[in-house]
C-alpha positions, 0 to 999 in steps of 0.5 A: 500500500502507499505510504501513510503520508500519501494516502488520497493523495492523488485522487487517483486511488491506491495506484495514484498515490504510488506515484505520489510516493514515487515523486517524493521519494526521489525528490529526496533522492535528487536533493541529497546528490545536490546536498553532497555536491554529486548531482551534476556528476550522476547519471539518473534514469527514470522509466517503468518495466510496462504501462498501467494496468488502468481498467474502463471502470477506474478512467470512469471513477477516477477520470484518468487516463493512466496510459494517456490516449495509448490504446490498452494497458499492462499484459497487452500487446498495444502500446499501452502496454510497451510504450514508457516514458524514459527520462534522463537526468547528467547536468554534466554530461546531457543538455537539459531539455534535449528529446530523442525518437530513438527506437529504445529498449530497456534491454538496451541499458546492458550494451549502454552502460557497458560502452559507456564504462569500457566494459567488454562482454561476450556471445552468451550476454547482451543478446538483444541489447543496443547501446543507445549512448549516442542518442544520450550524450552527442547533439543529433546522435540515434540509437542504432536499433532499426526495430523491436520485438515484443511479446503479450503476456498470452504470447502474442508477439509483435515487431517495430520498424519504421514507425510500422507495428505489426503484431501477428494475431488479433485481439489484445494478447493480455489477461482479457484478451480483447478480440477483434473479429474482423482481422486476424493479425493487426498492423498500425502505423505509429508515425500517424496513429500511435493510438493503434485505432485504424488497422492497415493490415489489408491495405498495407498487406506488403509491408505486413509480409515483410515485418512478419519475415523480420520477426520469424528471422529475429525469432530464429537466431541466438541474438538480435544485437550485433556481435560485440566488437571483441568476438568480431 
């Protein structure tokens, strides 16, 4: 449960005051790195594992959005589910203000970190890892990962690429498992429709064919990170 302290706080219920919780804990995080003079030195990332789970009956009792306008919730395979907000925080090293539409995975951080600490690693880590340092610390830097692979907690698997999404069953793939009678796999372009509400996947059968290609590949190899340079 939330802390005392928060309780009914964010006329959002028990999950709402969680975050009031969450922003006050690391509100006391931050002013003690400043206290101690590390702050500007401190690289803070702050992001979640998946979206809210967020039911009809708490927008309507609480009239809130936990995903925003994100179709579905936690265990779903939309992006309700997948989609976070990732926010980092290097006075001395990041530009205050800077934004990044680089694809990102939170698998990402192992290949991340261990470049920016030098550390090398083999074959058997990292397998699905990218490092995104360039998109942190240069001015017009990107992540070099071209796509993302992402599973439902009913397995139902889905692939990113060039702003399209393609996932290859229909319904929601979650605890509830919303179906869509009228398609059997479903495809959204994300640059014009993050909210996932028109299904191209007659129109744009195409690129389906090649997306669902790019996910049985991925699928069938060891790893979807390029090898590390030391193995090269």
């Amino acid at each position: 449960m939330p802390s005392e302290a928060a309780l009914d706080k964010s006329g959002a219920g028990p999950y709402g005051d969680f975050v009031v919780d969450l922003d006050t804990h690391l509100g006391q995080i931050i002013a003690a790195l400043k206290a101690s003079g590390l702050y500007d030195d401190t690289l803070i990332v702050f992001t979640s594992d998946n979206g809210s789970r967020w039911e009809d009956f708490e927008i309507e009792q609480y009239e809130h959005l936990a995903n925003g306008s994100l179709r579905g919730q936690k265990t779903e395979i939309w992006e309700g589910g997948h989609r976070v907000p990732l926010i980092v925080s290097w006075p001395a090293r990041i530009e205050a203000g800077k934004t990044n539409d680089s694809l990102i995975s939170l698998t990402d951080f192992f290949a991340t970190f261990a470049e920016l600490t030098h550390q090398s690693y083999g074959l058997d880590s990292g397998e699905d890892s990218i490092s995104f340092l360039a998109a942190l610390l240069q001015p017009s830097g990107k992540s070099d990962r071209s796509d993302l692979i992402m599973h439902s907690s009913q397995g139902v698997f889905a692939i990113r690429r060039q702003g399209w999404k393609f996932i290859e069953k229909a319904g929601s793939g979650g605890y509830l498992w919303e179906e869509d009678a009228t398609a059997t796999k479903q495809l959204y372009d994300l640059d014009h429709d993050v909210d996932e509400s028109e299904n191209l996947i007659t129109e744009r059968s195409q690129i389906a064919s090649e997306l669902q290609e790019a996910l049985n590949s991925q699928r069938s190899k060891s790893r979807s990170a390029p090898m590390p340079e030391t193995t090269k």
